[in-house]
N, C-alpha and C positions, 0 to 999 in steps of 0.2 A: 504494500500500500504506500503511496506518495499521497504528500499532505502538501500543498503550498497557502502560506499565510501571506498575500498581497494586499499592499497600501494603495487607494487609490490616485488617478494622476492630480497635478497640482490643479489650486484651484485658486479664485482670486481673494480670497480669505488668509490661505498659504502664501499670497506675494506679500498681503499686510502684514501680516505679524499677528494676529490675531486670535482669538479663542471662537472657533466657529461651532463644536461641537455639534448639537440638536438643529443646527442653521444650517437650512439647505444650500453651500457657498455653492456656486455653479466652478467648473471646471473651463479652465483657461485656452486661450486657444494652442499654448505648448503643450497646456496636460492634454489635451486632444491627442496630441502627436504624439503623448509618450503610451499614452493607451494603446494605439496602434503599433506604436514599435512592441509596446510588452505583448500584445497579444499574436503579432508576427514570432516573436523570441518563443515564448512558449509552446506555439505550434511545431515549431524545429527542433527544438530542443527537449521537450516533455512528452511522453506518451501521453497518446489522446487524454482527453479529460472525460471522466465517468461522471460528477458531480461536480457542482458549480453553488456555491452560497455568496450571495450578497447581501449588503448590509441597504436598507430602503431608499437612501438618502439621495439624491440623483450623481453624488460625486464618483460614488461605489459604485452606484448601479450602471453609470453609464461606462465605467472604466468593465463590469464585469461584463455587461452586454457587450461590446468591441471583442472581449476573449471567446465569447458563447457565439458570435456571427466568424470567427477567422475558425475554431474548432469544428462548425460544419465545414466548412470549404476542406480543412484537412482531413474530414472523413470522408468526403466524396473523393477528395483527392486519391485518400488511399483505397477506396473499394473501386475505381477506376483501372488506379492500377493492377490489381489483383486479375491474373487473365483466366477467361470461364471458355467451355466449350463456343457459347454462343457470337461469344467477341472472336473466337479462332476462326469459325465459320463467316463471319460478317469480313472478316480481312482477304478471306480465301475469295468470297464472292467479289471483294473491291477490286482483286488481281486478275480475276478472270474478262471483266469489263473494263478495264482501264484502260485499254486500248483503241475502244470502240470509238467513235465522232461521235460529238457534241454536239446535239439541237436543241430548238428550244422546250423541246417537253423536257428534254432531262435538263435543262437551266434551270428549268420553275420546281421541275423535284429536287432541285439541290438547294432552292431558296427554301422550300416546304420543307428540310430535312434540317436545313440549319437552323430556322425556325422550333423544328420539334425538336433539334437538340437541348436549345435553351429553355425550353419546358421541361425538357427531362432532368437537367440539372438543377431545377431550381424545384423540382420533385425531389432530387435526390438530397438537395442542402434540406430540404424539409423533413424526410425519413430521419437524417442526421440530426437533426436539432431535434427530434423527440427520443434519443436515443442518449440524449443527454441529460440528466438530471438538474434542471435550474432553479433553485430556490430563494426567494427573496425572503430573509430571515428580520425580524425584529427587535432578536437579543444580539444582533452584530449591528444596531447601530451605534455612534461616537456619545462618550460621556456627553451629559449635559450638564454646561457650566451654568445655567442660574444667571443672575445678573450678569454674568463676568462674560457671555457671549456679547461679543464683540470688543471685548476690550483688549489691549495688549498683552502679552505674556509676561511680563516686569509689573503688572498691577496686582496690588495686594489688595483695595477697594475700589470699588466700583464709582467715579465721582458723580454719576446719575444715570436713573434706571427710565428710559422713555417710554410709552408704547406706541408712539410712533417714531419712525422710522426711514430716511430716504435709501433704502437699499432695495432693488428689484429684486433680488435674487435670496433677499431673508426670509422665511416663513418661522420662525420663531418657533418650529416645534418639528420631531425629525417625522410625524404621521403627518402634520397640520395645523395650521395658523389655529391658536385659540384652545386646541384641544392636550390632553395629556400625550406626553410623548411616550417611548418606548422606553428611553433613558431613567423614567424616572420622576423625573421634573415636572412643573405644567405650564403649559404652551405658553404662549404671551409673545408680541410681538420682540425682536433684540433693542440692544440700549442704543447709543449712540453711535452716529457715524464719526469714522476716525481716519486720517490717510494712512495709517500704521500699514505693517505687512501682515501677513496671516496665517493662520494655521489652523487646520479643523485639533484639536487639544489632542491629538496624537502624541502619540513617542515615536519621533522621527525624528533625523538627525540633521544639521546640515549647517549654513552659517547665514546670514543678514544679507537679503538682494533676493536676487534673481533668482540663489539654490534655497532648495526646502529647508526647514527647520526639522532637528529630531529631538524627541524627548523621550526620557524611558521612565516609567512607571518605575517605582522601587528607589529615585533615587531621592535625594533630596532637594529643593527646589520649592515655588512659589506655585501656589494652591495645587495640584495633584502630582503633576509631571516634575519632570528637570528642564531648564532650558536654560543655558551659559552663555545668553547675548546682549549685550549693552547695546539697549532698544530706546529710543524715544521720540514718542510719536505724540505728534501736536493733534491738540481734538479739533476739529471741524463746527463752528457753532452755529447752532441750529434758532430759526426765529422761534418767536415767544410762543406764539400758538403751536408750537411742535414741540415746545419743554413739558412737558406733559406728563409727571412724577405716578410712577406704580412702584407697590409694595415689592421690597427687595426680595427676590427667589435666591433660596439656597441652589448650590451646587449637588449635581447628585454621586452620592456620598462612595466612596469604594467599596463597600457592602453591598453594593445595590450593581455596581459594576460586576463585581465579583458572581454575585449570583447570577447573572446576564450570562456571563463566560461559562459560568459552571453549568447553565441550562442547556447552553449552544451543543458544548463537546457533549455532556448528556445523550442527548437528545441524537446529534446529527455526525460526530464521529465515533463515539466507542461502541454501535452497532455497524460500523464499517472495518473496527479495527479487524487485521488475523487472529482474535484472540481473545481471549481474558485477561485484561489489567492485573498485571501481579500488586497494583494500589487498588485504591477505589474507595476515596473520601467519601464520608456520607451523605457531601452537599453533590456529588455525581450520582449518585444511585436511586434508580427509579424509584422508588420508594421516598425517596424525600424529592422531590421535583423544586427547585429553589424557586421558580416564576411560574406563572401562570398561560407559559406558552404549550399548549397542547396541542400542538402540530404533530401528524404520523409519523413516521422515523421513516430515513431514506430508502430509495431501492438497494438492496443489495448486490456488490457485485465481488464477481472475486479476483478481480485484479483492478479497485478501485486506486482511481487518480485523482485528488480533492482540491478543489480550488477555493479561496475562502476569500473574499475579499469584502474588507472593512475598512478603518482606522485606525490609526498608530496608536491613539491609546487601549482601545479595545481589545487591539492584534497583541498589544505586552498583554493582557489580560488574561484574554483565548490561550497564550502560551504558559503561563505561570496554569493554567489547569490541565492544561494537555499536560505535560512534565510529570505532574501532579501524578500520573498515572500510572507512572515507571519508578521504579528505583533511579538512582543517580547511578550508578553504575555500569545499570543500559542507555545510559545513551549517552551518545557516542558521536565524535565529528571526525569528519572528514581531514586530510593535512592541511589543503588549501584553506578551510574555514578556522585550523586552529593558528598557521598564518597568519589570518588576519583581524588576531589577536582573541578569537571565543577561547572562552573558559567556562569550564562546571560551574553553572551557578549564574552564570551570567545575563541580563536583562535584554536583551535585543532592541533596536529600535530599527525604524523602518522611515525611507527617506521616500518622495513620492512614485509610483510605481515598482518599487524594492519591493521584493518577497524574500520570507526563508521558504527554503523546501526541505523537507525530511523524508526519508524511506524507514515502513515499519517494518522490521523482517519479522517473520513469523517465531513460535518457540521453535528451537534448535537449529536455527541457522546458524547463528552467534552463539547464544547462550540456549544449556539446556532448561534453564528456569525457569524462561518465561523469552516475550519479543523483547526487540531492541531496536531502540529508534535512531538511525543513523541521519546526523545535520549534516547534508550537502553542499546549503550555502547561507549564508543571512544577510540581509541586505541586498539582495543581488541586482545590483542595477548595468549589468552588461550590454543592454539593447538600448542604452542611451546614449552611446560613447557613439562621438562626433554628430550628436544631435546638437542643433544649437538655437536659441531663442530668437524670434524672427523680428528686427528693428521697427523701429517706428513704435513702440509700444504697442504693436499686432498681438504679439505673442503672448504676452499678457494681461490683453483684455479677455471679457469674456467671452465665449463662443458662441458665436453664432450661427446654430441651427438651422437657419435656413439657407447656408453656406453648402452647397452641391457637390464642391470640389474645393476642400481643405487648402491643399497645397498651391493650388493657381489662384485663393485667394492670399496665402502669406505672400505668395513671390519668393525670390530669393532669399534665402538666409543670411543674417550678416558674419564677416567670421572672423 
């Protein structure tokens, strides 16, 4: 079994600096591009995917949708290539006619042919995408900060909570404007707009500008995360009819995260695992269910590929429970990953499109005892190299969906 934990691509919250958590930030027009790069890298690089989990929020979901549209194309790709009696016979008849002159009835059956090819593939990308498991999960959405959405990462109090708002792209709650989110929290419009940079409250790594922020859960730092950047951003002030003061919301609490994570692997990885957990907390165990999510547990497969894609804080979360389920002893990394610098024990963070991947091997591969879960990489941001942010402030606005063709609208790269 292969498990990959992916961040979604950047987003214009992540260029601020900012706590976007429960706030629907929309995705940039680079993080566009880096979707497509991750989702190209992991078709090459990963055995197909069996299951597919996203978190609801459109930054996730549209980063995991780009993986779930390039994973059909690679399944058509590969049952194409696989040669059947009928494709032998179809080749043998094309050589027998090949020679013959061209009129026009056989013109119009080759426009009629090329025609029902593209039906047929676009049958075949459809057979493939129901062969996929895609779930949009609601214990994989991002902490929800409370007041502190939209404020900088260096702020320790909130200098005022608005319920309005000039951001098109806020809904203040990760279900919906007004309503209780999934987080924890309850909905309400975000606070104030600010020019700051951004970050959905991830544990993602990175430094001030252009590169993503990372934070990891576990360490020390200001209100949940880490983040080590000497930040300051000027507020935006807003007229009088728009200071508009609501009661300050708590932040939802790591108890409330924790259970979230512990519902997730619950529920939608330790009925995929090879095996029985040689752990098995009793905030995992069906029997104590931490949330109130009672969603059916996945299709089974037996050579399941999992794809998870969340938030940086959530993904340190999801991991601190998955581990949870092994002895320290099994698991085990890779040399290239202990290279670059992992250690037993250690918090991971995840920069924008970065994933870890693990492989769980069954009992007795490795160990007679029980599985063992091998880290292959963390962070792995390999399909970004020589991508570069497109000038003029293109690349980091936000995207524009009704953009047809991505690349002829960036133009050129600057380098």
């Amino acid at each position: 079994m292969k498990i990959l934990f992916i961040r979604h691509g950047e987003t214009t919250d992540n260029l601020r600096h900012v706590y976007a958590g429960v706030t629907d930030s929309s995705l940039t027009s680079h993080g566009v591009l880096q979707t497509a790069r991750l989702a190209t890298h992991i078709g090459s690089t990963i055995p197909p995917l069996t299951h597919i989990f996203s978190s609801p929020l459109s930054r996730a979901k549209k980063t995991a949708e780009a993986i779930y549209e390039e994973q059909k194309k690679v399944r058509v790709s590969q049952s194409r290539n696989k040669p059947s009696s009928s494709a032998k016979e179809s080749e043998e008849e094309k050589d027998n006619t090949s020679d013959l002159p061209e009129t026009a009835a056989s013109s119009s059956t080759s426009i009629l042919s090329e025609n029902e090819g593209t039906a047929e593939y676009d049958n075949e990308e459809e057979e493939a995408g129901e062969s996929i498991y895609f779930k949009i999960d609601a214990d994989l959405i991002e902490q929800d900060f409370g007041s502190y959405e939209g404020e900088t990462f260096l702020t320790t109090t909130p200098k005022k909570n608005l319920k309005k708002r000039k951001r098109s792209d806020s809904v203040g709650s990760g279900v919906g404007s007004g309503t209780s989110s999934a987080a924890g929290g309850s909905g309400g419009d975000p606070k104030k707009k600010r020019r700051s940079g951004d970050g959905d409250l991830s544990n993602t790594t990175g430094t001030i500008g252009t590169t993503d922020v990372e934070m990891t859960a576990g360490e020390e730092g200001p209100l949940t995360g880490a983040v080590d950047t000497p930040l300051a951003a000027a507020a935006v002030p807003l007229s009088e009819e728009e200071e508009e003061e609501e009661e300050f919301r708590e932040m939802e609490t790591p108890a409330s995260i924790k259970a979230r994570a512990d519902s997730f692997i619950r529920r939608c990885v330790i009925p995929l695992l090879p095996g029985t957990p040689t752990l098995l907390p009793p905030s995992l165990t069906s029997q104590n269910p931490p949330t109130n999510n009672t969603q059916e547990p996945p299709p089974e497969n037996s050579s399941p590929v999992v794809a998870i894609i969340s938030h940086g804080m959530l993904l340190s979360w999801l991991w601190k429970s998955f581990v949870a389920l092994f002895p320290p002893s099994s698991v085990l990394a890779t040399t290239p990953v202990v290279q670059k610098g992992w250690y037993q024990g250690k918090h991971p963070g995840w920069g924008n499109t970065g994933y870890l991947v693990v492989e769980v091997l069954p009992k007795g591969v490795v160990s007679k005892d029980g599985m063992t879960v091998v880290i292959e990489g963390v962070n792995e941001k390999a399909h970004l190299v020589g991508l570069k942010r497109t000038g003029g402030g293109v690349g980091s606005e936000k995207w524009d969906q009704r953009q047809t063709k991505l690349d002829g609208f960036l133009g050129k790269k600057e380098e």
